[in-house]
C-alpha positions in Angstrom: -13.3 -19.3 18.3 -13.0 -15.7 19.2 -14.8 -13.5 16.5 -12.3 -10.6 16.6 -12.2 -7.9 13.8 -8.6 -6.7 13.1 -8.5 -3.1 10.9 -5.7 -2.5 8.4 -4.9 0.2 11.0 -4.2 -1.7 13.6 -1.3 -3.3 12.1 2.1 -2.4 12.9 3.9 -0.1 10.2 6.2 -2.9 9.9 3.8 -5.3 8.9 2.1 -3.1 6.3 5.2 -2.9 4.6 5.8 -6.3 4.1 2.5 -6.6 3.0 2.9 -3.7 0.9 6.3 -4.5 -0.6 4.3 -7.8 -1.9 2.3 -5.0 -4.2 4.0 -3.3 -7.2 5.1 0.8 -6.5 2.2 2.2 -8.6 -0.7 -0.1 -6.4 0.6 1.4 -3.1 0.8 4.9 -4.4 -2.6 4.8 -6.4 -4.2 3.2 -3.0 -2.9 4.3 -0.3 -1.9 8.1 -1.5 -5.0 10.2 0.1 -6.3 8.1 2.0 -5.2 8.8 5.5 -2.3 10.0 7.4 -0.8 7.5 8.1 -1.6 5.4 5.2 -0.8 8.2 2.8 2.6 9.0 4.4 3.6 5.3 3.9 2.8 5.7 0.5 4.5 8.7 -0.2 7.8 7.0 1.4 11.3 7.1 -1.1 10.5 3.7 -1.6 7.4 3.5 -3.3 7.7 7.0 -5.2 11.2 6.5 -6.4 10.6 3.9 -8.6 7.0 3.8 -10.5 6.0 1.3 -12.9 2.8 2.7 -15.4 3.3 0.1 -17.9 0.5 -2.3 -16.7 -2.2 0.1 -15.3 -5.7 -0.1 -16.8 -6.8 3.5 -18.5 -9.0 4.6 -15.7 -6.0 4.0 -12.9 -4.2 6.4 -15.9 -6.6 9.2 -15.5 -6.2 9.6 -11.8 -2.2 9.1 -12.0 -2.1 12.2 -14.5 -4.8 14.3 -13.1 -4.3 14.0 -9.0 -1.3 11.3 -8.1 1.8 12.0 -10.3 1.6 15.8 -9.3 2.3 15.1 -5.5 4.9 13.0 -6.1 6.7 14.6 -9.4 9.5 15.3 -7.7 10.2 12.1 -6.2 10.2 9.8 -8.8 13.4 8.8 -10.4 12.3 6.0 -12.6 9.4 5.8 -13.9 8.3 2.3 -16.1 6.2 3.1 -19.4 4.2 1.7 -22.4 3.3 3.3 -25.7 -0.4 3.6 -24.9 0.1 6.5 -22.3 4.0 7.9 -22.6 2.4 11.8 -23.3 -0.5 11.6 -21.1 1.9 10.3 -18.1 4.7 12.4 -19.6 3.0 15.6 -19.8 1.3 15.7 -16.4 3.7 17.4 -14.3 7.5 18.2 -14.6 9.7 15.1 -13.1 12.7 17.2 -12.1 14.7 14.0 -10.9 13.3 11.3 -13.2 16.4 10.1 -14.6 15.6 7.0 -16.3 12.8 5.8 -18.1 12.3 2.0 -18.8 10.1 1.9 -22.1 8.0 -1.9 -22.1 5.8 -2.5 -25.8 7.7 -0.1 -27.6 8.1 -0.4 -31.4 11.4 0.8 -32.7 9.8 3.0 -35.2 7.0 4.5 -32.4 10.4 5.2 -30.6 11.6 6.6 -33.0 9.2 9.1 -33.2 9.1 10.3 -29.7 13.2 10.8 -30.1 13.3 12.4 -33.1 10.1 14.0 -33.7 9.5 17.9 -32.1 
């Protein structure tokens, strides 16, 4: 048996997407963004940053979303897929100019309550 090494980089950008499409829009972009070139530009593609789901991400994943991720891709993201635990933190972290729909998962009526009505 041949003992050949094959790199992540030597596959075909059409491979990597299907492999990548079988990981949710915020694993790709947490990463693959920064990384390199190539690897970063994938991840910065419509499809990954257009949709985002937060809802499931441990609170150290959170951290870097707010503080380095979420302000290169602001203006991509059009939906964006939330829980209750870190609505302001991912909320206040940079302005989403096209985010026009919010999914809200683990919400309490009266917690949403209080983001809707509340100052």
């Amino acid at each position: 048996m041949n003992n050949q090494t094959v790199n992540l980089l030597d596959l075909p950008d059409e491979l990597l997407l299907i492999i990548f499409n079988k990981l949710g829009s915020a694993d790709v972009v947490y990463s693959l963004l920064n990384s390199t070139q190539r690897l970063d530009q994938i991840a910065r593609s419509l499809d990954y940053t257009k949709a985002i789901n937060l809802s499931a991400i441990d609170s150290n994943k959170i951290h870097r979303f707010c503080v380095e991720l979420l302000p290169q891709i602001h203006d991509r993201i059009q939906v964006m897929t939330l829980e209750s635990g870190s609505i302001e933190r991912i909320l206040f972290a940079a302005q989403f100019p096209n985010l026009n729909s919010i999914v809200f998962v683990g919400f309490s009526p009266d917690v949403l309550l209080y983001y809707f009505t509340s100052k």
